[in-house]
C-alpha positions in Angstrom: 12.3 30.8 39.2 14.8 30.9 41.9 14.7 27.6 42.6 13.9 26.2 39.7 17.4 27.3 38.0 19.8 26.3 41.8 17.6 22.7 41.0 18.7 22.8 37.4 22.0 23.3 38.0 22.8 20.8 41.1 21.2 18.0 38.6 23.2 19.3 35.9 26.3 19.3 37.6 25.7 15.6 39.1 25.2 14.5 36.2 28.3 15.6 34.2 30.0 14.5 37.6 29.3 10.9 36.6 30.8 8.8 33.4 27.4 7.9 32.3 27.0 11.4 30.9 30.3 10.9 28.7 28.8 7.1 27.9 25.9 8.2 26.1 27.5 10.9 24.7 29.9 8.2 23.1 26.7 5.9 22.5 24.7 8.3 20.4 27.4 9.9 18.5 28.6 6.4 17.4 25.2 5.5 16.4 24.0 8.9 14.6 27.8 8.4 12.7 26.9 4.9 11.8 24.0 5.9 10.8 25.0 9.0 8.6 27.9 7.4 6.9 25.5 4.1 5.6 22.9 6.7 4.5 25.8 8.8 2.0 27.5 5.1 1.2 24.4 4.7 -0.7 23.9 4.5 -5.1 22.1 7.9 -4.5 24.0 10.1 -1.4 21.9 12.9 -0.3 23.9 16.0 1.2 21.5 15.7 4.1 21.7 14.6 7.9 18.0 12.4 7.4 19.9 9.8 7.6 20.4 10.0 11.0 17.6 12.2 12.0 14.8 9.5 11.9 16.8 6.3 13.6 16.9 8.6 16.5 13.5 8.3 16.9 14.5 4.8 18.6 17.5 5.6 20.1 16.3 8.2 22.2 13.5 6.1 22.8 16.3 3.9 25.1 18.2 7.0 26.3 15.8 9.4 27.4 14.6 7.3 29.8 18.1 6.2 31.0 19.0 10.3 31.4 15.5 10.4 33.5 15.1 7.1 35.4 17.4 8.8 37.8 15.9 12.4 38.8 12.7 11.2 41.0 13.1 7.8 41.8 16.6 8.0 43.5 15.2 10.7 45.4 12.5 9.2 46.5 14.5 5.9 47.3 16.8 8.2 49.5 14.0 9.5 51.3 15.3 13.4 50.3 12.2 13.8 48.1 10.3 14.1 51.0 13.0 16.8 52.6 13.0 18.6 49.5 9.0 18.8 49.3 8.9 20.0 52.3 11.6 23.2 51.6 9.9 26.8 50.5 9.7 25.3 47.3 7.0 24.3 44.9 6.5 20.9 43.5 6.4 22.7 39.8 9.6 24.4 40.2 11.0 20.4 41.2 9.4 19.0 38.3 11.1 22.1 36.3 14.4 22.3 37.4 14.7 18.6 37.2 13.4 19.1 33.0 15.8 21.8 32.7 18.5 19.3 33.4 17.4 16.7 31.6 17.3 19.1 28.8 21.1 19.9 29.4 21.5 16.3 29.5 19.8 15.8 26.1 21.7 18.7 24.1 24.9 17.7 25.5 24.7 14.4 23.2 23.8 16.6 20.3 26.7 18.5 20.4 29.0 15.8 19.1 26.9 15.2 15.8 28.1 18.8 14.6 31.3 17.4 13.6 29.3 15.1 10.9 27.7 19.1 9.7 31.2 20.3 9.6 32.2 17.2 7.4 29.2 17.5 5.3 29.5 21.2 4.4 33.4 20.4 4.0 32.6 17.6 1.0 29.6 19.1 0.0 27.2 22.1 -0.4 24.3 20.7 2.0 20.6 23.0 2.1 21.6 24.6 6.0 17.8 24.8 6.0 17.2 21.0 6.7 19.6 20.9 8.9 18.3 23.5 11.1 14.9 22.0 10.9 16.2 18.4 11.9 17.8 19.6 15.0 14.6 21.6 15.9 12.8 18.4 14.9 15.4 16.5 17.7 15.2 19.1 20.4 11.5 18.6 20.3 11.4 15.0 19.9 13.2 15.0 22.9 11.5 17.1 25.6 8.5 14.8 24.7 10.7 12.0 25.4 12.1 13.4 28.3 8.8 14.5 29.7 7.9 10.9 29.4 11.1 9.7 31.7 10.4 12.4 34.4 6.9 10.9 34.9 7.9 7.4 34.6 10.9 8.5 37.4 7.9 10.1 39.8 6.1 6.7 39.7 8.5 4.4 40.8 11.5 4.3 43.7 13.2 2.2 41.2 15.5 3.9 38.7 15.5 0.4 36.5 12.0 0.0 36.8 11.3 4.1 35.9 13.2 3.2 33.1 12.1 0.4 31.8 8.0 2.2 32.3 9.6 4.9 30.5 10.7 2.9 27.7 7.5 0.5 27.8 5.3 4.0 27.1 8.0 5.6 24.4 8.1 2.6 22.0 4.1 2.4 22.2 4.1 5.9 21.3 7.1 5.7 18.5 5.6 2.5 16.8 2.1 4.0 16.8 2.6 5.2 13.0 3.4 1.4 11.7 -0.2 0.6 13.6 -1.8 2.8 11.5 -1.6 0.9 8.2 -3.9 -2.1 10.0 -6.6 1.0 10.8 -8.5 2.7 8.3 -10.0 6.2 8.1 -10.5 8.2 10.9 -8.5 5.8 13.2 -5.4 5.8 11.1 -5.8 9.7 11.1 -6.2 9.5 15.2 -3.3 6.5 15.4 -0.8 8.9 13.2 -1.9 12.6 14.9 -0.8 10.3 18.3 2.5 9.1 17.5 5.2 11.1 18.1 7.4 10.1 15.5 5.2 10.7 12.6 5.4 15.1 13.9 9.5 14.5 13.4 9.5 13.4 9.5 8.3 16.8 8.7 11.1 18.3 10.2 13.9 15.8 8.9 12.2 16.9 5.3 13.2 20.5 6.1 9.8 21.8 6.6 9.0 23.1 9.7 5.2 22.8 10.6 3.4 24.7 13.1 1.1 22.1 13.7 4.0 19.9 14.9 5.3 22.6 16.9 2.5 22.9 18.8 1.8 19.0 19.1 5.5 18.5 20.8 4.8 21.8 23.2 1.0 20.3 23.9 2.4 16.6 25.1 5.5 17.6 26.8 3.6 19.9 29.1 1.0 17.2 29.8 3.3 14.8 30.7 4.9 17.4 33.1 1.6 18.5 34.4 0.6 14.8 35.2 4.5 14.7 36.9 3.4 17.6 38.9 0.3 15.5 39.9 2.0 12.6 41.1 4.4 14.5 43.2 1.6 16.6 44.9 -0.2 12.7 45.3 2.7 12.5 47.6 1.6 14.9 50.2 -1.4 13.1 50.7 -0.4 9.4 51.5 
């Protein structure tokens, strides 16, 4: 656990050391404020923060991968993945500690988007319970998107082509609901139970739903099992 948190918090402090961090910071709180005003600028305004809960399906679709492409592949392209592989330390407390900062990473955009609660509790009377839900809903969206990056990063020395692999595999899985109206039965049931944007609408409604709970906890640790793989690959070529 040890090592796990000190590799945490070097990536988390590198990170935060850079202007990229501030960058998508700006980039997602511009977008989630674009996308909040148009969706209370409407004939019928909802006291609700749907309206930018489900068009960040895609854009952390595009920055997940950009907060991930970095964490394996420049390590490996440095040549101190092999260093740090060999230290007293496990390949699953790597794979962990580099999570945890992506995770740091991820919430750190989020906190900007509290201003647009403040304004909507200031103008109107808002359910808190939706909102709640929708930020669960994010959190979870994003470690699966995350998870996704980190492998993509372990695959390649490349941090633009981990990214773009990482991006490739995320819009597959975010478009997979729009597939299912060309499928029929059981394989629009399958299609929909795959995509992981169909488990967030639930929680953008305000209903929070074991089932997609567990869905979100079940893919984000296969993705960082298969991680785990691909490091320990490592050892053997």
């Amino acid at each position: 656990m040890k090592n796990t948190i000190t590799i945490a918090w070097k990536e988390t402090r590198t990170y935060f050391a850079s202007p990229m961090a501030y960058i998508i910071m700006a980039v997602y709180a511009a977008l989630a404020a674009y996308y909040f005003v148009t969706s209370i600028s409407g004939a019928l305004p909802e006291a609700t923060i749907r309206g930018y809960i489900i068009p960040s399906t895609f854009i952390f679709t595009l920055l997940s991968p950009i907060i991930t492409m970095r964490l394996l592949a420049e390590e490996q392209k440095l040549g101190t993945l092999e260093l740090l592989m060999t230290a007293p330390v496990r390949d699953f407390e790597i794979v962990m500690g580099k999570f945890l900062a992506a995770m740091a990473s991820l919430l750190s955009i989020l906190v900007p988007t509290v201003y647009l609660v403040i304004m909507l509790t200031w103008f109107a009377t808002p359910d808190i319970g939706p909102i709640l839900s929708g930020y669960l809903g994010l959190v979870l969206f994003g470690m699966a998107t995350l998870s996704v990056g980190l492998l993509a990063s372990s695959l390649s020395g490349n941090q633009i082509v981990a990214a773009v692999l990482a991006m490739g595999i995320l819009l597959i899985l975010t478009v997979l609901d729009l597939a299912s109206t060309y499928a029929g039965g059981i394989f629009e049931v399958l299609v929909l139970q795959l995509s992981i944007t169909t488990h967030l609408e639930s929680f953008a409604r305000g209903v929070i739903d074991t089932h997609d709970i567990v869905y979100y906890a079940i893919f984000t640790t296969f993705m960082l099992f298969l991680t785990v793989r691909s490091l320990e690959s490592r050892r053997w070529r």
